[in-house]
C-alpha positions as CSV (number, residue, x, y, z in Angstrom):
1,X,17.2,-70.0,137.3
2,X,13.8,-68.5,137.1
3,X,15.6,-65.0,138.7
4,X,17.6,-65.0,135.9
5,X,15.1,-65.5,133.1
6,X,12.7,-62.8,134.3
7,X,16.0,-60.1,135.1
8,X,17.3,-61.3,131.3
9,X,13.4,-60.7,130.2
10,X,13.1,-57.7,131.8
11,X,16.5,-56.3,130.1
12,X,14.4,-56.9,126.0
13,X,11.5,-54.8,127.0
14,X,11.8,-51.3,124.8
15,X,9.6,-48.4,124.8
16,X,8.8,-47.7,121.6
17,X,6.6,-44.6,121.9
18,X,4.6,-43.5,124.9
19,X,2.3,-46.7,124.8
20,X,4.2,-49.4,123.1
21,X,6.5,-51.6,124.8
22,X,7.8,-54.4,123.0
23,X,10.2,-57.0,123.7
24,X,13.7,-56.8,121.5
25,X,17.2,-58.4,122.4
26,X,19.0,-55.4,120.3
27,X,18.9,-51.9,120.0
28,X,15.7,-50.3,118.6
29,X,18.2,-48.3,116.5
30,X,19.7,-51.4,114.7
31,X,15.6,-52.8,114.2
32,X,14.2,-49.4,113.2
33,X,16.0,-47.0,110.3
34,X,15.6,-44.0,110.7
35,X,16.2,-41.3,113.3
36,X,13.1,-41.8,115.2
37,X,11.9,-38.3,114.5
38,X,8.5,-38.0,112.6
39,X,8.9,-36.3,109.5
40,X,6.1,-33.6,110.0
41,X,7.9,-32.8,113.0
42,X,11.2,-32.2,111.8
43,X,10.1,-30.4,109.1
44,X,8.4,-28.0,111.6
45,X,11.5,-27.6,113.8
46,X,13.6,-26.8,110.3
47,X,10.7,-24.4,109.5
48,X,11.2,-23.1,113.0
49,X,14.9,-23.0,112.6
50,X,14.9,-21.2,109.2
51,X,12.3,-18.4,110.3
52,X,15.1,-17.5,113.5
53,X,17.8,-17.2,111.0
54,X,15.5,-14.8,108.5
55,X,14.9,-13.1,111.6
56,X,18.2,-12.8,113.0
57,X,19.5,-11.4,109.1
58,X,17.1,-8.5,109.3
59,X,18.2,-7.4,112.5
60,X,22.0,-7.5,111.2
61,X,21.2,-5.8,108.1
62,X,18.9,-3.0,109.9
63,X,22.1,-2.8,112.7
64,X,23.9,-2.2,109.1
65,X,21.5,0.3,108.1
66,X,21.7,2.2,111.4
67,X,25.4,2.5,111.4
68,X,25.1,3.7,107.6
69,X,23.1,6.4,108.8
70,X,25.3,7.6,111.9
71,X,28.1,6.7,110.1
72,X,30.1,6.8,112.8
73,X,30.8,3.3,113.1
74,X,32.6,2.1,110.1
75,X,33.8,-0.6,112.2
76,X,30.5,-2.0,112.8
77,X,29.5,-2.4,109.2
78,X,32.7,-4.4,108.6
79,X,31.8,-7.2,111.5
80,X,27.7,-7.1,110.8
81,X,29.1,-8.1,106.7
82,X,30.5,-11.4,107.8
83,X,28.1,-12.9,110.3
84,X,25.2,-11.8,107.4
85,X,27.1,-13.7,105.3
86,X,27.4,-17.0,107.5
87,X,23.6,-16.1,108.3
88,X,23.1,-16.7,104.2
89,X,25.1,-19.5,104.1
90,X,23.1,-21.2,107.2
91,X,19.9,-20.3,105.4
92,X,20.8,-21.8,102.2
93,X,21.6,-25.4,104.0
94,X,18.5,-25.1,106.1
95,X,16.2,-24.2,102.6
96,X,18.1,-27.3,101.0
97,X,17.4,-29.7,104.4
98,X,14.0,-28.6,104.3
99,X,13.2,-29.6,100.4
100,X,15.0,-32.9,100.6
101,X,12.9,-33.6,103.7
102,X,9.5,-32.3,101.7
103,X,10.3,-34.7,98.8
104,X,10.7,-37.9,100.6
């Protein structure tokens, strides 16, 4: 019988974080809301996230540009319009996840 305590004890110990074990018959995500992300940290990873996709619209638009000015590649313009569009649209969510996350 004592095997089976210690194995069944064994099974509730949880890491928490790097240094905190505690001792939990459930799920740490049923005891603890949230998504177990700091806030700061997500807030840098959508900061992170949103300067990629500014990034990655400036290079579209300059491609744009380029092909303005060879004008060779009408075809080119008409892709680059779409994915700058979806680009926006990505943006815009990001800006929007970011502000909720600021305000709470």
């Amino acid at each position: 019988m004592d095997r089976d305590d210690k194995h069944s004890q064994y099974n509730t110990i949880k890491r928490l974080q790097k240094n905190y074990l505690i001792r939990a018959g459930e799920s740490l995500s049923q005891i603890i809301p949230g998504s177990g992300v700091k806030p700061a940290s997500q807030i840098k990873r959508l900061e992170k996230e949103i300067k990629q996709i500014q990034e990655e619209i400036n290079r579209q638009r300059e491609a744009e540009m380029l092909a303005q000015l060879n004008d060779t590649s009408g075809k080119n313009r008409e892709e680059n319009n779409p994915r700058i569009a979806e680009f926006v649209a990505l943006l815009k969510d990001k800006k929007e996840q970011l502000q909720r996350l600021e305000i709470c």
